[in-house]
C-alpha positions in Angstrom: 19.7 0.3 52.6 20.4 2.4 55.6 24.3 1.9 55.3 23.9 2.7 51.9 22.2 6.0 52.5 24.8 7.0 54.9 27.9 6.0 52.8 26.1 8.3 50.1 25.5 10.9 52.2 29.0 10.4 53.6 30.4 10.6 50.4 28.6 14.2 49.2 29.8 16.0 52.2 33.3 14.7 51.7 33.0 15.9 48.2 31.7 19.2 49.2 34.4 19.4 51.9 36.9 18.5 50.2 35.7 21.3 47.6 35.7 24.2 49.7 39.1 23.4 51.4 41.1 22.7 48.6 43.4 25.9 47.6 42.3 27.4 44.5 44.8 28.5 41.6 45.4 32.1 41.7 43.0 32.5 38.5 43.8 36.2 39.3 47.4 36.8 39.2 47.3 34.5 35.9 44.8 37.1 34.2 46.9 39.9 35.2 50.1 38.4 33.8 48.6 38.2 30.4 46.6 41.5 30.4 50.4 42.8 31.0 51.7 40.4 28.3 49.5 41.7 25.9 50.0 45.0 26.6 53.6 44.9 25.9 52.7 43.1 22.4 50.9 46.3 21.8 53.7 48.2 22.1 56.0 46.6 20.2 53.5 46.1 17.1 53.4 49.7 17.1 49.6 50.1 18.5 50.5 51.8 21.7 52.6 54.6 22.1 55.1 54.9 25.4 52.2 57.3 27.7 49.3 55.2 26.6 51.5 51.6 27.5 52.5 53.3 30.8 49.0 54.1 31.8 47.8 51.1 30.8 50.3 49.1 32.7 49.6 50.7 35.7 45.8 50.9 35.4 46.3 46.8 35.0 48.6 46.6 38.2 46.2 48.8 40.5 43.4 46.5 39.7 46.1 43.1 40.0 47.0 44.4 43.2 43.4 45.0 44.3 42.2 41.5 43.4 45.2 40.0 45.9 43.9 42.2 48.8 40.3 40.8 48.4 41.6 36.8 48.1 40.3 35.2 51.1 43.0 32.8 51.9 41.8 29.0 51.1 41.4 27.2 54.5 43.8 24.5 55.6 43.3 20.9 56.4 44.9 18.0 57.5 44.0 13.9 57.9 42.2 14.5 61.2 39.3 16.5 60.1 38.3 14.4 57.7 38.1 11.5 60.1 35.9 14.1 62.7 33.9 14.5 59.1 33.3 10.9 58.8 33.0 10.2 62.9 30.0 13.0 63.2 28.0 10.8 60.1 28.4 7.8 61.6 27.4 9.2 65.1 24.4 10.9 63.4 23.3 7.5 61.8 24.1 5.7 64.9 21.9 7.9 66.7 19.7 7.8 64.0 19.1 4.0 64.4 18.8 3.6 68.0 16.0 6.4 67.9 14.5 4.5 65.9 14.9 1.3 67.6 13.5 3.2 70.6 10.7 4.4 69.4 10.0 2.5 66.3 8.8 -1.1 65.7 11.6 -2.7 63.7 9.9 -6.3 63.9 6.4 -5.2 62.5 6.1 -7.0 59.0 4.8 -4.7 56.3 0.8 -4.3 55.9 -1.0 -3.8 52.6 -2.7 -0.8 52.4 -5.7 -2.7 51.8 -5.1 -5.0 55.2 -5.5 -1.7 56.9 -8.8 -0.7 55.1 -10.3 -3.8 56.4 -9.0 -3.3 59.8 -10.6 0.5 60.1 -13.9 -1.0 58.8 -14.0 -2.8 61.9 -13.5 0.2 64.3 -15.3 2.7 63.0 -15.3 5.1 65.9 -11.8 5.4 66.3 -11.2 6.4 63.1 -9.9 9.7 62.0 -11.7 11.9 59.2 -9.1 10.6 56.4 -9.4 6.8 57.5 -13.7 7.5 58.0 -13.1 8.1 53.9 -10.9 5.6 52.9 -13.3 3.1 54.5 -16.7 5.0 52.9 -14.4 4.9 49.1 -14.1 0.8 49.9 -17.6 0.5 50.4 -18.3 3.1 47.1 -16.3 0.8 45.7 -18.1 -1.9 46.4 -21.7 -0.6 45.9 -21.0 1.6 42.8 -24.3 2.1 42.5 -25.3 2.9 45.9 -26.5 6.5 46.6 -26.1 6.5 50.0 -22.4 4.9 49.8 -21.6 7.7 47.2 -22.5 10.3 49.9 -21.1 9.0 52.5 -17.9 9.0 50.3 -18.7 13.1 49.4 -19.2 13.6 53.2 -16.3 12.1 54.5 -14.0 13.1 51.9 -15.5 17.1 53.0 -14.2 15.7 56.4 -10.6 14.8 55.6 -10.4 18.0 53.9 -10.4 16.5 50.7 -12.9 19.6 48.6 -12.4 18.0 45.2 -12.5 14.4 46.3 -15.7 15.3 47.6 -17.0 17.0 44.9 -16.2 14.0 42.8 -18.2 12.1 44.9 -21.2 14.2 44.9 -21.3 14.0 40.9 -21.2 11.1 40.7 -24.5 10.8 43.2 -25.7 13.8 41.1 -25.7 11.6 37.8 -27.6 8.6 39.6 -30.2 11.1 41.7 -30.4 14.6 39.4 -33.0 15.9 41.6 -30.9 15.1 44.9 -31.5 18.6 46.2 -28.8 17.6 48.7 -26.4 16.4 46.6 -26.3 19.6 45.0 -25.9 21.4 47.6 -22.9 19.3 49.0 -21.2 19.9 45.4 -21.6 23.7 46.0 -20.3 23.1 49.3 -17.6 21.3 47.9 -16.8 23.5 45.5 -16.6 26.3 47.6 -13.9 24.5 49.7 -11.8 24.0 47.2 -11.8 27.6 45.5 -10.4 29.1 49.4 -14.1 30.0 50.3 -14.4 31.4 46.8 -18.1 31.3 45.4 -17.3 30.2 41.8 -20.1 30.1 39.1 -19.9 26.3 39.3 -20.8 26.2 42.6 -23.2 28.9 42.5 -25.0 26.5 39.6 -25.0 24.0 42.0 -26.9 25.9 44.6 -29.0 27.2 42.3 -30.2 23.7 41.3 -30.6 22.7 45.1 -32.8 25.6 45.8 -34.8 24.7 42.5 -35.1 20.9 43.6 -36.0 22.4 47.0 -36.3 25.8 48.4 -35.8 24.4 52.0 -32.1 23.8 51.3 -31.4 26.7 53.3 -27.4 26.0 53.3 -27.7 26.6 49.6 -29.8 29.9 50.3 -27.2 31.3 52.2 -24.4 30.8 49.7 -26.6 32.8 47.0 -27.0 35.3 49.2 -23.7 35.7 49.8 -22.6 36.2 46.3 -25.1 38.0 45.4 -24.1 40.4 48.3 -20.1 40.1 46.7 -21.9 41.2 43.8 -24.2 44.4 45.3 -27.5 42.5 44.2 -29.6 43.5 47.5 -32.9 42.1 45.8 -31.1 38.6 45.2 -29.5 38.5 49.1 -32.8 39.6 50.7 -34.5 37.3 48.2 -32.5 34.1 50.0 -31.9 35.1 53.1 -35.1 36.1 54.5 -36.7 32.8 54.5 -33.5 31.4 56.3 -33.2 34.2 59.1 -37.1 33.0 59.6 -35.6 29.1 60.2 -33.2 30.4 62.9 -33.9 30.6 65.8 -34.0 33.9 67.2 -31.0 33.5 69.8 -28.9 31.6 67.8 -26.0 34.6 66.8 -26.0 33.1 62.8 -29.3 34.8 62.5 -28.1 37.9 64.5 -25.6 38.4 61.8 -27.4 37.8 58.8 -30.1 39.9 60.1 -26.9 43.0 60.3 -25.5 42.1 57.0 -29.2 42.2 55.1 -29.6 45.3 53.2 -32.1 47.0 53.4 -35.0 47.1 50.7 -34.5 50.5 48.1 
């Protein structure tokens, strides 16, 4: 497959080589030849009288003669650089193939996707966020009606940067558990994630619901007081952000900065 790819590839810059040396016909001095042809048909019919066939003649020669001047002369090739063409591919596939030999692992038989599931379920620590939620969708897979395996899928999804996997994930939990004050929560989160930091009305829903499930959800508090503060409703920010700048602690700079951006009471 390899000495396929490179014959191919061979092949299209030959093709495009050999294109852009070939001389092209002088398409120009062939247009002005018949504009001056026709021109003296004119004539002769009758249609142009001697003064207008002399201007036009020469009108047609100053703009022959100005096309020639701007020709870029077609470049000229022999045998030997089309065998430097083909000796740089086969060096840069040459090259290609040792690095690879070098730093690649030509013996190692393929593994199933799966295979490697079940090896990362094995070593969970070592695992990186988007591995952490292939293994948590094997065992939502598994246990499709497991809560908690549906939000460790939504939570590691949110990990591997995966906003509407999540949110998936978290509906699904939402239809099992519809007063997971959590899970709603997570969704806004979710959702906020995936519309660039956005707060959508479907994610402001979901927060809504959290806070209604329970007030303590003071992640969800913060995201309606923040658009509500987009939006220039004071009463609304105050309203959920005053019982979360009263959970922080008083040093922690989250609180300092809620406590600026508060406004004040009209």
């Amino acid at each position: 497959m390899t000495g396929l790819a490179a014959a191919g590839a061979a092949l299209l810059v030959l093709t495009g080589a050999r294109s852009g040396a070939d001389p092209t016909p002088a398409t120009q001095a062939e247009i002005g030849a018949r504009e001056l042809a026709e021109l003296d048909r004119l004539k002769a019919r009758g249609l142009l009288d001697e003064a207008a066939h002399t201007a036009a003649r020469a009108e047609a020669a100053r703009r022959l003669l100005a096309g020639q001047a701007g020709t870029t002369p077609a470049p000229k090739t022999d045998r030997r650089d089309r065998l430097w063409v083909l000796g740089g591919i086969a060096a840069a596939t040459a090259a290609a193939l040792g690095l690879y030999g070098l730093t690649g692992s030509p013996g190692l038989p393929d593994q199933a996707y799966q295979r490697r599931v079940d090896d990362w379920a094995t070593r969970l620590e070592t695992l990186d966020p988007a591995q952490l939620a292939a293994v948590a969708a094997r065992a939502a897979q598994d246990r499709p009606n497991d809560p908690q395996a549906l939000a460790m899928l939504g939570a590691a999804r949110f990990a591997a940067d995966d906003p509407l996997g999540a949110a998936s994930a978290f509906r699904r939990l939402i239809e099992r558990e519809p007063e997971n004050a959590q899970a709603w929560a997570r969704l806004g989160e979710s959702l906020v994630r995936a519309n660039d930091d956005q707060i959508g009305a479907d994610a402001e829903a979901a927060f809504r619901q959290a806070v209604k499930h329970d007030p303590d959800q003071l992640g969800a508090r913060f995201f309606l007081g923040e658009a509500a503060l987009r939006r220039g409703d004071g009463a609304v920010t105050r309203a959920m952000w005053t019982p979360l700048i009263a959970a922080l602690d008083p040093a922690d700079p989250r609180r300092k900065d809620l406590e600026r951006r508060l406004p004040r009471a009209e």
